[in-house]
N, C-alpha and C positions, 0 to 999 in steps of 0.2 A: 345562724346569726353569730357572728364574730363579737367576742367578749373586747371592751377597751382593755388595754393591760393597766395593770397600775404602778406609777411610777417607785421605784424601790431608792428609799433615802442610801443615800452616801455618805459613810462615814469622813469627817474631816481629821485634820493635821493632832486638833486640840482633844479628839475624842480619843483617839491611837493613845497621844501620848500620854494619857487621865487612864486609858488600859494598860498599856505598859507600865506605869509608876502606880498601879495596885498594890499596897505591900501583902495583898493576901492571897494574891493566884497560888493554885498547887496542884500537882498531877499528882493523883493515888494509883491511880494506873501501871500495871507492869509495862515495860517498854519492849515490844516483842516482836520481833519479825517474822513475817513469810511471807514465802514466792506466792506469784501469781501465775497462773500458765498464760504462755506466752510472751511473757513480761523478762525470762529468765535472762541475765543472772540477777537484774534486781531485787532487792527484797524491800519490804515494805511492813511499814507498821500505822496503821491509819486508825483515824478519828478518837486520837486519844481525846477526850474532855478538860477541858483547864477550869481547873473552879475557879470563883472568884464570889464578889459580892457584887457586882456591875451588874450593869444589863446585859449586854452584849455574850450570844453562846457563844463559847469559843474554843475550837478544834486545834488538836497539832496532827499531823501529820511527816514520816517521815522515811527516806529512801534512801538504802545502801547500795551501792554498785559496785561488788568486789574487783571485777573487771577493771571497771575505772578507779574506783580506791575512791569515788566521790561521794559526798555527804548533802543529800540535802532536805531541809527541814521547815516546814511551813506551818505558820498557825492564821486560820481560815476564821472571819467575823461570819456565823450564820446566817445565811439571810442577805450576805452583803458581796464575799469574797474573800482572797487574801489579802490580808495585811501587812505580816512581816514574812522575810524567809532569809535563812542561811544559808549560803551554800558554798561548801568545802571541796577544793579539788572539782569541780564541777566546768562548763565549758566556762570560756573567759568572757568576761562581760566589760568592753571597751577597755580602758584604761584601771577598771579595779579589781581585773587580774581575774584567776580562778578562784580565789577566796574571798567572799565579798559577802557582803548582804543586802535585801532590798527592804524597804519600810514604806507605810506610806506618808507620802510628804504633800499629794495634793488629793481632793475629792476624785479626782478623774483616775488616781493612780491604781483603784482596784477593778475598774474596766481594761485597764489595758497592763495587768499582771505586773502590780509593780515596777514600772520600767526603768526605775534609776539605783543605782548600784553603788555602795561604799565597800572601796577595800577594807579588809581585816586583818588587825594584825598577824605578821609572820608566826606568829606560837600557832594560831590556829590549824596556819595549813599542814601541820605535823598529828595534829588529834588523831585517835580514834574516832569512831561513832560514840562510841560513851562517854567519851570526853572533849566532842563536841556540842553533843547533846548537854548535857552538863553545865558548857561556857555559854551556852546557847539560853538555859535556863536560867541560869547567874545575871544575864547582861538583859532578860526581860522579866527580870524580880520574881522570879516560877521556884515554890519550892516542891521537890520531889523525892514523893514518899514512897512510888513501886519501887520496883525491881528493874535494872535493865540487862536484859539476857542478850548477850552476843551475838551478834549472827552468824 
């Protein structure tokens, strides 16, 4: 016998942006990469935890490609999907360039990975990983207490 599935709620526009303007998100978390086989030369730092006082768990995850020199960085609603992501030097996304970010702006946008893209300013596309990671945390009120080790 085949189970109904049950319908999984969809974050909206007003819930993101009540998460992002938390003044109390923080990663304690060291920021730490490694390879995965097969994956190479990307490196990878996943499931870091963002605290907060919300409801909503809430992951970052994040990818270095020395090859590419591109940065990018996602923080995942559990349960739900991705929400926001950065991405640095990454492929070009229509008209907002390689440096750009996605957020979500409708219910429908974390079934279908974000689709809409805002350039970022010119300073970014220069960052490190540290210090995108960093502008990255700054610009979604995250304070951060680990350590971020280089790759």
């Amino acid at each position: 016998m085949r189970e109904t599935p049950i319908a999984c709620r969809t974050m909206d526009r007003d819930e993101f942006e009540n998460l992002r303007n938390l003044p109390d998100k923080k990663i304690v978390d060291d920021i730490k990469f490694v390879e995965k086989p097969f994956r190479k030369p990307a490196m990878y730092c996943s499931d870091v935890r963002i605290h907060h006082t919300g409801e909503a768990g809430l992951k970052l995850d994040m990818t270095y490609n020395p090859a590419a020199d591109s940065i990018n960085i996602n923080v995942t609603s559990m349960g739900e999907g991705p929400i926001c992501r950065l991405d640095v030097r990454s492929n070009k996304h229509g008209d907002a360039g390689r440096t750009h970010k996605h957020e979500l702006t409708t219910n429908k946008d974390i079934a279908n990975n974000l689709p809409n893209a805002q350039a970022m300013p010119n300073t970014i596309e220069a960052m490190t990983p540290q210090q995108a990671f960093l502008e990255f945390c700054r610009l979604a009120n995250i304070v951060f207490e680990g350590d971020f080790i280089d790759p």
